[in-house]
C-alpha positions in Angstrom: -56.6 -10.9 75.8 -56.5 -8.1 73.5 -57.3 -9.7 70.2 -54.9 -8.4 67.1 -56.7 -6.2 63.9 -53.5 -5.6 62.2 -52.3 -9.6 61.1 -53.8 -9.2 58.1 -51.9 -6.8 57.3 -48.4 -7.2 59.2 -48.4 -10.9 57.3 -47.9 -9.3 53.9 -46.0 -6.8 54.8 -43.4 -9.3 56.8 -43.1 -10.8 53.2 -42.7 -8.0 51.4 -39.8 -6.7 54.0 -38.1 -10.2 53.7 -38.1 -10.3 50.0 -36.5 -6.6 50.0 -33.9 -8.1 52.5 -33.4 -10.5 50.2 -32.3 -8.4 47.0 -30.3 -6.1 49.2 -28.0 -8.7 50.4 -27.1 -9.8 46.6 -23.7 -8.8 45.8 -23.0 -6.4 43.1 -19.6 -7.2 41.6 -17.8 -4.2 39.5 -16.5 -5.6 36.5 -12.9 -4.8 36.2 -10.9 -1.9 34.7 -9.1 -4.0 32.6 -11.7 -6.3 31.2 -12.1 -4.2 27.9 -8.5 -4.6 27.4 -8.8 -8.4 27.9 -7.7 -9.8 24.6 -5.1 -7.4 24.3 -3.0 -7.8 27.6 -3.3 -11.5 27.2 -1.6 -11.2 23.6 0.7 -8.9 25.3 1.7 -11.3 27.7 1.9 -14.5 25.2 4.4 -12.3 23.6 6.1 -12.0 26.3 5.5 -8.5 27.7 6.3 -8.0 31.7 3.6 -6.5 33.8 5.7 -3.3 33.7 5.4 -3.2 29.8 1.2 -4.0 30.0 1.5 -1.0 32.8 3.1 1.2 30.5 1.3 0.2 27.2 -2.0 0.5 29.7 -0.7 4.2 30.7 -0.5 5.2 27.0 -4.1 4.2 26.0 -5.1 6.4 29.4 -5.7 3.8 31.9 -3.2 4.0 34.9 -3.4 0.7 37.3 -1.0 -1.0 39.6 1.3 -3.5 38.2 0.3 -5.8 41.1 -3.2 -5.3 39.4 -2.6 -6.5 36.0 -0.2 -9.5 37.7 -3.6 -10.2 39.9 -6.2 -10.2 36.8 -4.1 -11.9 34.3 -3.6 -15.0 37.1 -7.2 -15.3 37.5 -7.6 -16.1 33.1 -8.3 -19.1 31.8 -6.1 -18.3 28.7 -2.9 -17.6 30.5 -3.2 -20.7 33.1 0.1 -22.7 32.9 1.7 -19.9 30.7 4.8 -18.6 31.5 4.8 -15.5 29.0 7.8 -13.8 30.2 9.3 -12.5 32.9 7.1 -10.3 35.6 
């Protein structure tokens, strides 16, 4: 049999492929359009603005999302769980 020069250096390099692999299947999340505006839609909505008012006020300060997008990201806050805060 033909005995193999390169393991040496296929060994390391095997590693150094894997460990690439690894940090390009990592997930990079985008962090939200609305996450700046955080602290002011959620004392929108304890006040009891709809999502169409947040949409609106949104739309003045030059940010234009989806009402179903603002409805979406204010469920997900801790702040506003088991809060009513008017009517959607």
């Amino acid at each position: 049999m033909r005995e193999m020069k390169h393991t040496i250096i296929v060994e390391p390099e095997l590693r150094r492929i894997r460990e690439k692999r690894k940090t390009a299947q990592r997930y990079h999340y985008q962090q939200s359009k609305l996450a700046p505006w955080r602290a002011e839609l959620v004392a929108l909505r304890l006040i009891g603005a709809s999502y169409v008012d947040i949409a609106y006020w949104l739309k003045e300060q030059r940010l234009i999302v989806a009402v179903s997008t603002i409805s979406r990201y204010l469920a997900k806050l801790p702040e506003l769980q088991g809060c009513s805060g008017g009517e959607s």
